[in-house]
N, C-alpha and C positions, 0 to 999 in steps of 0.2 A: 359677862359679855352678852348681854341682853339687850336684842336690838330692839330701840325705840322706836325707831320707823313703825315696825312691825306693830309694835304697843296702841301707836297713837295713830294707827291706819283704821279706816271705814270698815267693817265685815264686811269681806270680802268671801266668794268660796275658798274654801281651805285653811280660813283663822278662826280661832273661839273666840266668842262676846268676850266682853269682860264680865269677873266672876261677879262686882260687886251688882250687877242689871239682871242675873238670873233667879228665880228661884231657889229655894235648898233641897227642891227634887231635883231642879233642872241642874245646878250647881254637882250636885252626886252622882247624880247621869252621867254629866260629862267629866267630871273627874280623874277616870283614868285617861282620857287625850290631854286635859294641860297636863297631867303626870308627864305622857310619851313626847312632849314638846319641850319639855321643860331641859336644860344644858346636860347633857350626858357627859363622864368621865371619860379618861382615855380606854380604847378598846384594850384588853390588857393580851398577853403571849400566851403561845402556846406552855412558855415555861413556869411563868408565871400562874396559869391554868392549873397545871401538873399540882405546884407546888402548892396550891388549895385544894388540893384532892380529886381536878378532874382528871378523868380517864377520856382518851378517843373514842370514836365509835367504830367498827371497822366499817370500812368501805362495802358498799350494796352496789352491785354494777345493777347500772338501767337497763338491763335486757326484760322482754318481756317475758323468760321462761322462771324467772329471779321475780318476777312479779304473781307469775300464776302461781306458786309455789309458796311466797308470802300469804299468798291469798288464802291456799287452802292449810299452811298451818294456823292460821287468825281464826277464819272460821271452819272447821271441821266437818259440823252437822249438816254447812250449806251445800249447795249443788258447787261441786268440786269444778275447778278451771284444770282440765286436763292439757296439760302444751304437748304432752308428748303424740298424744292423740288427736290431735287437730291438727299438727304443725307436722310432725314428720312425717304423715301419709304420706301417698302417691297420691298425682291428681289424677281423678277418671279419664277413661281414654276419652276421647271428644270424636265423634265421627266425623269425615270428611263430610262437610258440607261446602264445598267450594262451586263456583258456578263454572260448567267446561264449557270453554267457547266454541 
């Protein structure tokens, strides 16, 4: 199912020369994009998955305390992302500066 259109259109942005006008560096360069274009398979199932041996990943919720926390198990040595420290304070009191009419 290779469309010709596509084949036999101008370079255009977003299509690759044809391989036989490149070079064999240019040609190797680009070789993994006509790989990523080239007809892909069906997307296969979750069960189908399983049944090659993969496993799920569990779920990471997007919170940022899930994040500082990644953070400092990855890197240890570096200057630590403290949430609990920054985020649960209180805010300073702020004095009244209001203007009295």
């Amino acid at each position: 199912m290779y469309n010709t259109f596509i084949r036999d259109a101008p370079v255009t942005q977003g299509t690759l020369p044809p391989r036989h006008t490149l070079s064999v560096k240019d040609a190797a360069a680009l070789e993994p994009f006509y790989r990523a274009q080239r007809p892909h398979g069906d997307v296969l199932t979750w069960r189908q998955l399983r049944a090659a041996g993969a496993t799920p990943k569990p779920v990471e919720p997007p919170a940022l305390k899930f994040v500082c926390d990644a953070f400092n198990e990855a890197y240890p040595n570096d200057s630590t992302l403290d949430y609990d420290k920054y985020f649960n304070q209180q805010d300073p009191a702020v004095p009244d500066d209001s203007v009295s009419d």
